[in-house]
C-alpha positions as CSV (number, residue, x, y, z in Angstrom):
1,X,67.7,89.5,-25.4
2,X,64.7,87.3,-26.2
3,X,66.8,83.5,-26.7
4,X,64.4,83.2,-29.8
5,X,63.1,86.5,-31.8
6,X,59.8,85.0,-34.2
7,X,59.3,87.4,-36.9
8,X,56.3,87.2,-39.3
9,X,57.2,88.6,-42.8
10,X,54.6,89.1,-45.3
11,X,54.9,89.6,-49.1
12,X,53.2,88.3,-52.6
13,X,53.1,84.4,-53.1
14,X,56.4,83.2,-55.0
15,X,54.5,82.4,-57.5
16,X,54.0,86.4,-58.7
17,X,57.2,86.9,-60.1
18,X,59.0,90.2,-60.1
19,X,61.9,91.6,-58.0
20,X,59.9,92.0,-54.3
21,X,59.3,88.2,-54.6
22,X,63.3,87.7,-55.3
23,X,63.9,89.3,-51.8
24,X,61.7,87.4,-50.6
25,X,62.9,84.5,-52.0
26,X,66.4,85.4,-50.7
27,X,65.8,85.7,-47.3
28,X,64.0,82.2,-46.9
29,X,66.7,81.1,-48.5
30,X,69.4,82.1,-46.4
31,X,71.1,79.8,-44.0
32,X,72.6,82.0,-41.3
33,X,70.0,83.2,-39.2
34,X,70.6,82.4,-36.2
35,X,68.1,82.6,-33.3
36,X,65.9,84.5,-35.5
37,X,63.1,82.8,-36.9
38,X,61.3,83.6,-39.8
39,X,57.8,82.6,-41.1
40,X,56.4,84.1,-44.6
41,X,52.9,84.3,-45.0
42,X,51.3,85.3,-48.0
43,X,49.1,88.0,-48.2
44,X,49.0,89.2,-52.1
45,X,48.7,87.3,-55.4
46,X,48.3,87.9,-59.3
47,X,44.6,88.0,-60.0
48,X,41.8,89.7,-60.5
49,X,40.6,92.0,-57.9
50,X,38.2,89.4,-55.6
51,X,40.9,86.7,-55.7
52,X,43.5,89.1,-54.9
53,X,40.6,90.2,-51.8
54,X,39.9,86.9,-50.8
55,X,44.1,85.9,-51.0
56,X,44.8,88.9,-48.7
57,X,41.4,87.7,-45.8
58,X,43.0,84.0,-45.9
59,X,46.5,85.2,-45.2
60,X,45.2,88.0,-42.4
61,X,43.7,85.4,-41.1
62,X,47.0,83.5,-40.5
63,X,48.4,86.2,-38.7
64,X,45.4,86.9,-36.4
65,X,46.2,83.4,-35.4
66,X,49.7,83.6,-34.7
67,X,48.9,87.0,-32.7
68,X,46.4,85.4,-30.5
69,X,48.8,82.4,-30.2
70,X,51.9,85.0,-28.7
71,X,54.2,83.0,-31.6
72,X,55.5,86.7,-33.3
73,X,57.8,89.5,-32.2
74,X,58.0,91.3,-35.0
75,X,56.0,91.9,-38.4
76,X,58.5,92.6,-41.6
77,X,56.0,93.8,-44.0
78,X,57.0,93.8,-47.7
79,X,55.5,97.3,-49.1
80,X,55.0,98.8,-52.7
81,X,52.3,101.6,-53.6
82,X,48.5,101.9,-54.7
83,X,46.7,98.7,-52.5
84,X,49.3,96.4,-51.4
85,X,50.3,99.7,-49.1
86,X,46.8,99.8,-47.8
87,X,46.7,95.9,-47.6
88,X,50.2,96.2,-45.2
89,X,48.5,98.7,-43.0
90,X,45.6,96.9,-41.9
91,X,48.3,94.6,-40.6
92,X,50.1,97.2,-39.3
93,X,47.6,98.3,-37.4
94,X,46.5,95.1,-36.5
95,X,49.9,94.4,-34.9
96,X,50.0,98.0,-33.1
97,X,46.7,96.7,-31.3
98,X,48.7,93.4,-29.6
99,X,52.2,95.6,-29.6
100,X,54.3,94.0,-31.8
101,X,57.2,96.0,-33.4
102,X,56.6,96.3,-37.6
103,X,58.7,97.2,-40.0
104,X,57.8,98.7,-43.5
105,X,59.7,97.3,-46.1
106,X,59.3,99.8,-49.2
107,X,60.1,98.5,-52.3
108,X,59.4,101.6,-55.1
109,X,59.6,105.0,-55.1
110,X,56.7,106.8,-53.9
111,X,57.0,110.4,-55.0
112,X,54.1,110.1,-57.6
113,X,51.9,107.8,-55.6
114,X,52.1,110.8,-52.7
115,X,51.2,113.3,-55.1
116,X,48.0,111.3,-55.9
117,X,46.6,110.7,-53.3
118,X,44.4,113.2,-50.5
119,X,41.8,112.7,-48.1
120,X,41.3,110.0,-46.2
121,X,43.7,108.0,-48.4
122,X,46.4,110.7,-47.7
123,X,46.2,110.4,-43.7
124,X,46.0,106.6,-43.8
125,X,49.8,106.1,-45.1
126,X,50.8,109.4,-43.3
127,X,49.7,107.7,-40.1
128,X,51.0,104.1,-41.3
129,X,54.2,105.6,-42.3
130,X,54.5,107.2,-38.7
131,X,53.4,104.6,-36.6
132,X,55.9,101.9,-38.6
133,X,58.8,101.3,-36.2
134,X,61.2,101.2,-38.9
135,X,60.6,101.9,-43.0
136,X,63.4,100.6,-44.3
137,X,63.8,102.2,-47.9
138,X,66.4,101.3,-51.0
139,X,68.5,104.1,-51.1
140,X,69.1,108.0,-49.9
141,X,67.1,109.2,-52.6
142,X,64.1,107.5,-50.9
143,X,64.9,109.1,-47.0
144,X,63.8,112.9,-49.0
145,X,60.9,111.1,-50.4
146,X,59.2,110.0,-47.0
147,X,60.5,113.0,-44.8
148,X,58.8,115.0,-47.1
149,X,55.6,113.8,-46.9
150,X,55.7,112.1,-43.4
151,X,58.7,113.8,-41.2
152,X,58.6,111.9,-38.0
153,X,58.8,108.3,-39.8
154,X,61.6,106.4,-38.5
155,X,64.1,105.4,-42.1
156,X,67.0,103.0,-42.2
157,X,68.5,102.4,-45.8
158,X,68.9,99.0,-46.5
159,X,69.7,98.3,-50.7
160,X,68.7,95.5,-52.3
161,X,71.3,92.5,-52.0
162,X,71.6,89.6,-54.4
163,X,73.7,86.4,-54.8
164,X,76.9,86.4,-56.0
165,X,78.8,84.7,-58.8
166,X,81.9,83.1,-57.4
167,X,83.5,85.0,-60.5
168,X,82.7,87.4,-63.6
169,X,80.3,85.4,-65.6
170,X,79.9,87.7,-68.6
171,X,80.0,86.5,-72.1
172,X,81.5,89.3,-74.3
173,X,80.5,87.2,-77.4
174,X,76.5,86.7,-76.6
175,X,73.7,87.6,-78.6
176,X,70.9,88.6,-75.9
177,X,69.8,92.2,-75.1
178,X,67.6,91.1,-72.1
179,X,64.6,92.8,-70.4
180,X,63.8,91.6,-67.0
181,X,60.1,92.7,-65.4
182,X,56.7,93.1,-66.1
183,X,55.5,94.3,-69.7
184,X,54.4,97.4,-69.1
185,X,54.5,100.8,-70.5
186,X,55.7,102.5,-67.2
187,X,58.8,100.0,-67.6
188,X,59.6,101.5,-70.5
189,X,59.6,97.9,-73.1
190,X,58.1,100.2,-76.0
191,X,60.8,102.3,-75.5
192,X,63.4,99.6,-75.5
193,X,61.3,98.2,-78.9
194,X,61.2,101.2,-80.2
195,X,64.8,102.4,-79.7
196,X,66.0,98.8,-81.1
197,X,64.3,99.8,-84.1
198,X,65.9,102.4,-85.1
199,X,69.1,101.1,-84.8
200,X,68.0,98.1,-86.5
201,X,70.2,98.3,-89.4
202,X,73.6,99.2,-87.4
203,X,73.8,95.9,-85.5
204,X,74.1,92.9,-86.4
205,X,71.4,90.4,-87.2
206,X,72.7,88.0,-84.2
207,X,71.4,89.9,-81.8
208,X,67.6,89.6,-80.2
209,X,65.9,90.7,-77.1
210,X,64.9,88.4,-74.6
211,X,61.3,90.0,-73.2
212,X,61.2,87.8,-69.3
213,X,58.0,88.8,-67.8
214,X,54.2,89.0,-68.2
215,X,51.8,91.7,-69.9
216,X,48.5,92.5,-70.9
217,X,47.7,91.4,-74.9
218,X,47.2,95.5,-75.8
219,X,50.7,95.6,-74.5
220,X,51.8,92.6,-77.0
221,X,50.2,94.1,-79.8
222,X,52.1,96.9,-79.5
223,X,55.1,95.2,-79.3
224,X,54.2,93.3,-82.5
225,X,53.3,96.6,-84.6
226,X,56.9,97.6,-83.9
227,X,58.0,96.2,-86.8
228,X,61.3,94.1,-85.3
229,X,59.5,90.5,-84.6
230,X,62.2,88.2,-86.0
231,X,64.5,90.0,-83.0
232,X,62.2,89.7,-80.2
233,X,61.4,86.4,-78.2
234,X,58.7,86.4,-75.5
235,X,60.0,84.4,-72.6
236,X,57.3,84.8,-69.6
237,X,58.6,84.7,-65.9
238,X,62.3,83.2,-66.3
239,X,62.9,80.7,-63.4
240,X,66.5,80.2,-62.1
241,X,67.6,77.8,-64.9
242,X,66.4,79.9,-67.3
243,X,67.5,82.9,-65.9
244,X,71.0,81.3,-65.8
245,X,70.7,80.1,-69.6
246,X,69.7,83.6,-70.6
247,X,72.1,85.9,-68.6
248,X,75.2,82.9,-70.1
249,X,73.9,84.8,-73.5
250,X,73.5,88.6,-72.4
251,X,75.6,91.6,-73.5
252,X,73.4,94.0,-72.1
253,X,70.4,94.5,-69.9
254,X,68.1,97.3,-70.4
255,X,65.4,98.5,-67.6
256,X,64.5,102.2,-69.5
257,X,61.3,101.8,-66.6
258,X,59.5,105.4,-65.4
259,X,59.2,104.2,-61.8
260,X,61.7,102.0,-60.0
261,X,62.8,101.6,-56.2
262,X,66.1,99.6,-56.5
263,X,65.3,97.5,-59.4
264,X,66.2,93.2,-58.5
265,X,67.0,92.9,-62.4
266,X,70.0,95.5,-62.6
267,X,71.5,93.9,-59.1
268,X,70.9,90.1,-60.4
269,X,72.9,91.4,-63.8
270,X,75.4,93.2,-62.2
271,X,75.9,89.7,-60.1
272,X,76.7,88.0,-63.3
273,X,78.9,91.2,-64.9
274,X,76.1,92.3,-67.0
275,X,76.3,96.0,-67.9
276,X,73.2,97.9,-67.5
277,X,71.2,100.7,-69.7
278,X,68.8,101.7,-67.1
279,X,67.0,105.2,-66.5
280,X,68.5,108.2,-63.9
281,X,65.6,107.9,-61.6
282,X,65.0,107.0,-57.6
283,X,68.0,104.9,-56.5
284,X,69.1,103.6,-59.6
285,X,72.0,106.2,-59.6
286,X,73.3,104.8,-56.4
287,X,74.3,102.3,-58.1
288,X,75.1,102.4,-61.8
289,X,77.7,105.0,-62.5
290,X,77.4,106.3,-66.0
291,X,79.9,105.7,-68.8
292,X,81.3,103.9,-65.9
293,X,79.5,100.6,-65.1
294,X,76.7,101.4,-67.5
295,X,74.7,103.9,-69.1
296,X,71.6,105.9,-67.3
297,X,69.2,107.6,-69.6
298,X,66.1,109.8,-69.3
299,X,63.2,107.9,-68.9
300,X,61.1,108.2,-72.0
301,X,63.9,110.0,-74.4
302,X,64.0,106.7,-77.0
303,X,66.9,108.4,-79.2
304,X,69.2,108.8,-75.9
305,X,68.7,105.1,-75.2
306,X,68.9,104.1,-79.1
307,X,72.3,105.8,-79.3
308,X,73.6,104.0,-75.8
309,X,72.1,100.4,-76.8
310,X,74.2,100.5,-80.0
311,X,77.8,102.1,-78.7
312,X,77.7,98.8,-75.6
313,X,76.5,96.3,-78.1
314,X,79.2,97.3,-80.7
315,X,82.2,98.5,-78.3
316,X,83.2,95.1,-77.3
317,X,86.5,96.3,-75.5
318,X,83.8,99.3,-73.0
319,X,81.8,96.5,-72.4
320,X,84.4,94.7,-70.9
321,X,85.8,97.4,-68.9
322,X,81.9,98.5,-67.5
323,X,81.2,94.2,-66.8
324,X,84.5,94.2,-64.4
325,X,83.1,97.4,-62.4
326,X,79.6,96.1,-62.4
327,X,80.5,93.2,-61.0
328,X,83.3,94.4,-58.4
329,X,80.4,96.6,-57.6
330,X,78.3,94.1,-56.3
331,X,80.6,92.2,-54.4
332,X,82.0,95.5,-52.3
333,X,78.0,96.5,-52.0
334,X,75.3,94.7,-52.1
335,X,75.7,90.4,-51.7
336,X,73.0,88.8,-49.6
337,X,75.2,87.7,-46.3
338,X,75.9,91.4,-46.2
339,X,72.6,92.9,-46.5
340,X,71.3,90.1,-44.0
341,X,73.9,91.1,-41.4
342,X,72.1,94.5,-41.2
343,X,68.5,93.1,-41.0
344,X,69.6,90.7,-38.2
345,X,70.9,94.1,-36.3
346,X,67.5,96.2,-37.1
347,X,65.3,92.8,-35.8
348,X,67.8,92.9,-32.7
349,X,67.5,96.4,-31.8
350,X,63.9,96.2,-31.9
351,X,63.6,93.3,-29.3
C-alpha cells in the first residue's frame, strides 16, 4: 500500500449551500484521516449559466494540472443529475485517460432524470456510470435505480453521516416548524405553506415556519399569496450559528420534497432529536420509520401532511417519544467517524 494515497475530490464551492456542500464540508472537516490526503477543488457554483461555464474550465483546469504533475490517486467526484453529471464526466474521462481510479459520488435519486434523457445524452451517463470504479449511492433503494438503467456499474452504499450532539438537544417547548433547502416547488414549500394553512386555526399562534434557503421571486410570491405571512419568516442559507439558534427553537422539521437522495436536513435534525415530516420517496424510508421516529407522507397530498403537521405539533408527549428514536437513530447509524471509516476502506481498496 501506497505510504501516502492523494485523492482529488470535487464538489460545488462552500459557498452554494445545500446538503452536497454539507458533506463536503464534513469531510474537510474531519481530523482522522490518516495517510490519506484530500484536496477539494471546486468545479460548480450558483450563477448564471456562463459563470457556472467559466467556474467549471478554471477548476478543470486545476485538475489537469495536478494530473500532469502525478500528485492524485484517486478522483472522488460529488455527482447530482441534469449538468453537474455531465460536468463530473468530462473529469471522469479525463482521469480514465492518465488511469486514475474515480469514484461517483451520487447524491439524488435518478429515476426521473433516466427517464428523460435518450440519445447521445443517454449513452454518455450509461458509459460514465460503467466506467466509474465505484458509484457510491445513499441507500438500497438507489442500487435498483442504477442496475436498471446501467447493470454492470460497480455500487457501494454509503448514507449520508452527520455530526452528532453529545446528547438529545430537542426543545419540546419551541415554536419553529423549520424548512431546510432550496425554495422550490419540487421541495414541496407550497405544500408545506399550503398545508399550514389549513390548519391555521388549530394551532397555536406561537408557532411560525422558519423558510432556510434560497428561491426564485415567482416562488416568493407565491408564498406570500398564501395568505399566512405573520407565521412565515424568510431566513436565506442558515450558517452554523444560525442553524444552532434555529434547531434550539424546532418542534418539527418538514422536507414534503418530490425528489430527494438522502436528504442532509432530516440527518442534521435527527442529530439534534428533531422529528421529521418528510415524504416516502428514494431513501428517505431507510431512515425515518413512520409513526415511529416521524411521519412520511405522499409527496404532493397537502391534506395528509396538514393532518400529520398538527397531531406532532400538538401531541407534546409523541413528540417526545419520536425525538428519543430519532436521535438514538443517528447515533447507531449514521455519525461522521462511522461513515468516514468506510470511505477510508473503499479509497484503500482501490490503491
Amino acid at each position: 500500500m501506497k505510504s501516502k494515497v492523494h485523492v482529488i475530490m470535487c464538489g460545488s464551492d462552500m459557498s452554494a449551500g445545500g446538503g452536497v456542500t454539507a458533506v463536503s464540508r464534513n469531510y474537510l472537516e474531519y481530523n482522522g484521516w490518516g495517510n490519506i490526503k484530500i484536496e477539494y477543488i471546486a468545479t460548480h457554483i450558483n450563477g448564471n449559466a456562463a459563470q457556472k461555464i467559466i467556474y467549471f474550465i478554471q477548476g478543470y483546469f486545476k485538475i489537469l494540472t495536478r494530473l500532469l504533475a502525478g500528485r492524485v490517486d484517486i478522483f472522488h467526484l460529488h455527482v447530482c443529475d441534469g449538468g453537474p453529471f455531465y460536468r463530473k464526466s468530462i473529469i471522469l474521462y479525463t482521469a480514465k485517460l492518465f488511469k486514475k481510479k474515480v469514484i461517483l459520488h451520487h447524491h439524488t435519486d435518478y429515476t426521473e432524470f433516466f427517464t428523460s434523457i435518450s440519445g447521445v445524452r443517454q449513452r454518455i451517463v450509461k458509459k460514465a456510470l460503467a466506467a466509474a470504479d465505484i458509484n457510491i449511492v445513499l441507500g438500497n433503494h438507489l442500487v435498483k435505480v442504477i442496475k436498471q438503467y446501467a447493470p454492470e456499474a460497480n455500487i457501494s452504499v454509503l448514507h449520508n453521516a452527520v455530526k452528532l450532539a453529545e446528547e438529545n438537544k430537542y426543545n419540546a417547548n419551541g415554536d419553529i416548524i423549520l424548512f431546510l433547502g432550496w425554495l422550490l416547488e419540487r421541495k414541496g414549500v407550497l405544500d408545506l405553506l399550503s398545508a399550514v394553512k389549513q390548519i391555521d386555526n388549530i394551532i397555536d399562534k406561537k408557532y411560525k415556519i422558519a423558510l432556510c434557503g434560497q428561491g426564485d421571486d415567482e416562488i416568493k410570491n407565491k408564498i406570500e399569496k398564501i395568505g399566512i405571512n405573520y407565521r412565515i419568516a424568510f431566513i436565506g442559507w442558515a450558517d452554523k450559528d444560525k442553524k444552532k439558534e434555529l434547531m434550539e427553537r424546532t418542534i418539527v422539521n418538514v422536507l414534503p420534497s418530490y425528489r430527494e437522495g438522502l436528504p442532509m436536513t432530516i440527518l442534521e435534525t435527527m442529530a439534534q432529536g428533531i422529528p421529521n415530516i418528510a415524504s416516502n420517496i428514494s431513501t428517505i424510508p431507510e431512515v425515518i420509520e413512520d409513526g415511529v421516529n416521524g411521519f412520511l407522507i405522499e409527496p404532493g397530498n397537502v391534506e395528509m401532511l396538514a393532518q400529520k403537521l398538527a397531531k406532532i405539533i400538538n401531541e407534546r408527549n409523541m413528540r417526545l417519544e419520536m425525538s428519543e428514536k430519532s436521535y438514538c437513530m443517528l447515533k447507531k447509524k449514521f455519525t461522521v467517524p462511522e461513515h468516514i471509516e468506510k470511505v477510508k476502506q473503499i479509497y484503500l481498496s482501490l490503491v
